[in-house]
C-alpha positions, 0 to 999 in steps of 0.5 A, a space after each residue: 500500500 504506498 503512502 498517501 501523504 509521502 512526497 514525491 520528489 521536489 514536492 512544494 510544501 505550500 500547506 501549513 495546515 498540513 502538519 505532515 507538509 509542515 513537518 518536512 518543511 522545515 525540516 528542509 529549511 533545517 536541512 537546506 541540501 535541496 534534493 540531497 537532505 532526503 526529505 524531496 521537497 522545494 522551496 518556492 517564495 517567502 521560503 526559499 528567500 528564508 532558505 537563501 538567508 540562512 544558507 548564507 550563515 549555515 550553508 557555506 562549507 557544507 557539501 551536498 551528497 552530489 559534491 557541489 558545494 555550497 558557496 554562500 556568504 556574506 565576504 567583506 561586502 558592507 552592502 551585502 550585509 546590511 540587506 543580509 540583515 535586514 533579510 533575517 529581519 523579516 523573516 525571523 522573530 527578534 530572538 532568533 535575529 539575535 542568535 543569527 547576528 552572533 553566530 554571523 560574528 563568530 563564523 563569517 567574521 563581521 566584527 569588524 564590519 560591526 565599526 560602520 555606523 551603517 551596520 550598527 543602525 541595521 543590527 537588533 540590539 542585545 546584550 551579546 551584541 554591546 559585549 562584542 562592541 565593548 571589545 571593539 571599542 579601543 579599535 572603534 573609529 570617532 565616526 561610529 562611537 555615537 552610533 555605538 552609543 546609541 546601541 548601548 543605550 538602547 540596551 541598557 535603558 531596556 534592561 533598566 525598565 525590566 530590572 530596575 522596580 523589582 531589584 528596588 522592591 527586593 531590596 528595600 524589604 531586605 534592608 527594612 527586615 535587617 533593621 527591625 528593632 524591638 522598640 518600635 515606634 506605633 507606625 514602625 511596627 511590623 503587625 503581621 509578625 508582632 500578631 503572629 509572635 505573639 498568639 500564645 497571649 490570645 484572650 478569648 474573652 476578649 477576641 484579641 491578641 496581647 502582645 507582650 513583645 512589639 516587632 518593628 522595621 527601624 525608621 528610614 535611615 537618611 545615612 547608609 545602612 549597607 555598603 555592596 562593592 561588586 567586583 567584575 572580570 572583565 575578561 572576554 568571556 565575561 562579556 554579558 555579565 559585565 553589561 548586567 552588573 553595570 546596569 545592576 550597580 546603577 540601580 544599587 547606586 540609587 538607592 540612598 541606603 545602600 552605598 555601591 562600589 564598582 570595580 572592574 578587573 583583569 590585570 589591572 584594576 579599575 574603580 568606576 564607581 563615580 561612573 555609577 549614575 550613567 551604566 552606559 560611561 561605566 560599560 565604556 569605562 571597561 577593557 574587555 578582553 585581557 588577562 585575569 588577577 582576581 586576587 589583585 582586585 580583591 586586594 583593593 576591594 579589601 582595602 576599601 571595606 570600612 564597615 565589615 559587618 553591613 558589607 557585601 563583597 560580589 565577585 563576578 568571574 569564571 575564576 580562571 586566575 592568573 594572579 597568586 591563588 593562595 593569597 586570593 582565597 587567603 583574602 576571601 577568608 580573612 573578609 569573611 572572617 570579619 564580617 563581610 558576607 561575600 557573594 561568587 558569581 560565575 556569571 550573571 547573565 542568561 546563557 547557561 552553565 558557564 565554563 570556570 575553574 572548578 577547583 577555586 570554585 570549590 575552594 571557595 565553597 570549603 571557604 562558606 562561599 559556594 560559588 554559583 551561576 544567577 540569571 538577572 532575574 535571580 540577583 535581587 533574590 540573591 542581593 537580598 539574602 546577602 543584606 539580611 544574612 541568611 542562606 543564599 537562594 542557590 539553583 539547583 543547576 550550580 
């Protein structure tokens, strides 16, 4: 018996309802070897435009089975690549875009087409897109820095509006609990704790609760009540997580109870923290790239502590340190030691499971310091647990 719905060879798949069709419709897109990929179905209009543009990125090297091989590409041509670019914009949603645009940088070598103001305006802006503009930016032309600028503002301000409320929200709470006294004024008094410390004392005759014991939020402290300094590798590798702690830190930074540093590290060491009200002067304050002394930076993170008890130290790196291992854990211990809560993040960013030093890291975890991976979305969870001394809300995943 043959098979109704099997195609025939060169079968134009036009039907999305059919979910057969559909199937291997994309399957040849996936594919994209013509007759070769086995699947017998041609492509006509919008999908074989869709197939010629990711032939372009995917395509090029590959041999189909009847030895032609495929020649795409986009080469040096400045015009061919912003109408490549346009092209994937219109056939793609904005978050396959933006993979396509990374891995058009890493395979065809476009980070230097990336320095023309016109290639920058044709580009959808993301995170991974400002890291490689970072690294470019001592190579980048007067001509193309405002267009650049105007990328990473675009990111930053956008990233601001997702982040910023809920960090705020999470931290006032977190500074409010880590100041409750037992003398409350009246309006300072924390009710649904004080109700449920005391429901021993409960008078039925009465229908009400006696409390014995008050428990209250301090009043709003005009001067700080904690000090944060996060302390960020700026290696290449690090590239997303540096565009997140800046925009991290400038929310810290306005917020009048919590006094923010940041410092940026490879082999040298860089405070940026009078860049703080503006994320987009701190990112273009760094060097991405570089080698990595990460007990250097902590050297000088250390010697700016004067409050070791309402500090919170944030190491952000994947901890492959080219400095003295010894003296870097030495460091972590003797902070800790004095009352500083310290914080190791292997990435702050959305892309998975980072590569990093699994022995410093479990040094550091013998430490109390467990060093771990936080997506944006986790940090003010994280930030939280820090100011108020209790357990860190680690994945699972670490």
């Amino acid at each position: 018996m043959t098979n109704a719905t099997a195609p025939t060879a060169a079968t134009a798949v036009t039907d999305p309802d059919d979910p057969v069709r559909e199937r291997l419709r994309r399957w040849r897109l996936v594919l994209g070897g013509e007759q070769a990929d086995g699947t017998g179905c041609a492509l006509s209009g919008r999908d074989a435009a869709m197939d010629t543009t990711l032939a372009v990125l995917y395509g090029k090297g590959d041999k189909a089975q009847s030895g032609r091989e495929r020649t795409a590409g986009l080469g040096a041509s400045a015009p061919s690549v912003a109408r490549w670019l346009g092209d994937i914009r219109t056939y793609f949603p904005s978050s396959v875009v933006q993979v396509m645009q990374r891995d058009a940088i890493d395979r065809l070598g476009l980070a230097a087409l990336l320095l023309e103001p016109e290639m920058l305006e044709a580009v959808e802006a993301d995170v991974h897109l400002v890291g490689t503009l970072l690294s470019l930016n001592k190579a980048m032309p007067e001509t193309t820095k405002e267009t650049a600028r105007a990328v990473v503002r675009k990111v930053v301000d956008d990233l601001e509006k997702r982040l910023a409320t809920r960090t705020r929200a999470t931290l006032t709470g977190a500074l409010d609990r880590s100041a409750r006294v037992s003398r409350p004024r009246h309006h300072d008094i924390d009710w649904n704790r004080t109700i449920a410390a005391n429901l021993k004392h409960y008078l039925p005759e009465y229908r009400t609760v006696v409390p014995e014991r008050l428990i209250g939020y301090g009043r709003a402290a005009r001067s700080v009540k904690k000090e944060v300094i996060l302390c960020i590798d700026q290696s290449g590798s690090m590239a997303a997580s540096v565009v997140y702690a800046s925009v991290f830190g400038a929310v810290l930074a306005s917020m009048r109870s919590i006094g923010t540093r940041l410092v940026v590290f490879d082999t040298a060491v860089a405070d940026l923290t009078d860049q703080l009200d503006d994320p987009v002067d701190v990112l273009f304050g760094t060097q991405l790239g570089g080698g990595t002394d990460i007990n250097r930076a902590l050297a000088y993170c250390q010697s700016r502590i004067s409050r070791p008890a309402e500090t919170v130290v944030v190491l952000i790196s994947d901890l492959y340190e080219g400095g003295i291992r010894d003296e870097m854990l030495k460091r972590v211990a003797a902070m800790k030691a004095s009352g500083v809560q310290f914080v190791t993040l292997l990435a702050l960013s959305d892309e998975g499971a980072p590569a990093y030093d699994r022995e410093h890291a479990a040094a550091l975890a013998a430490l109390g310091a467990p060093a771990f991976a936080c997506t944006p979305d986790l940090f003010p969870e994280v930030m939280a647990a820090a100011l108020e001394k209790r357990p860190l809300p680690i994945p699972d995943t670490a």
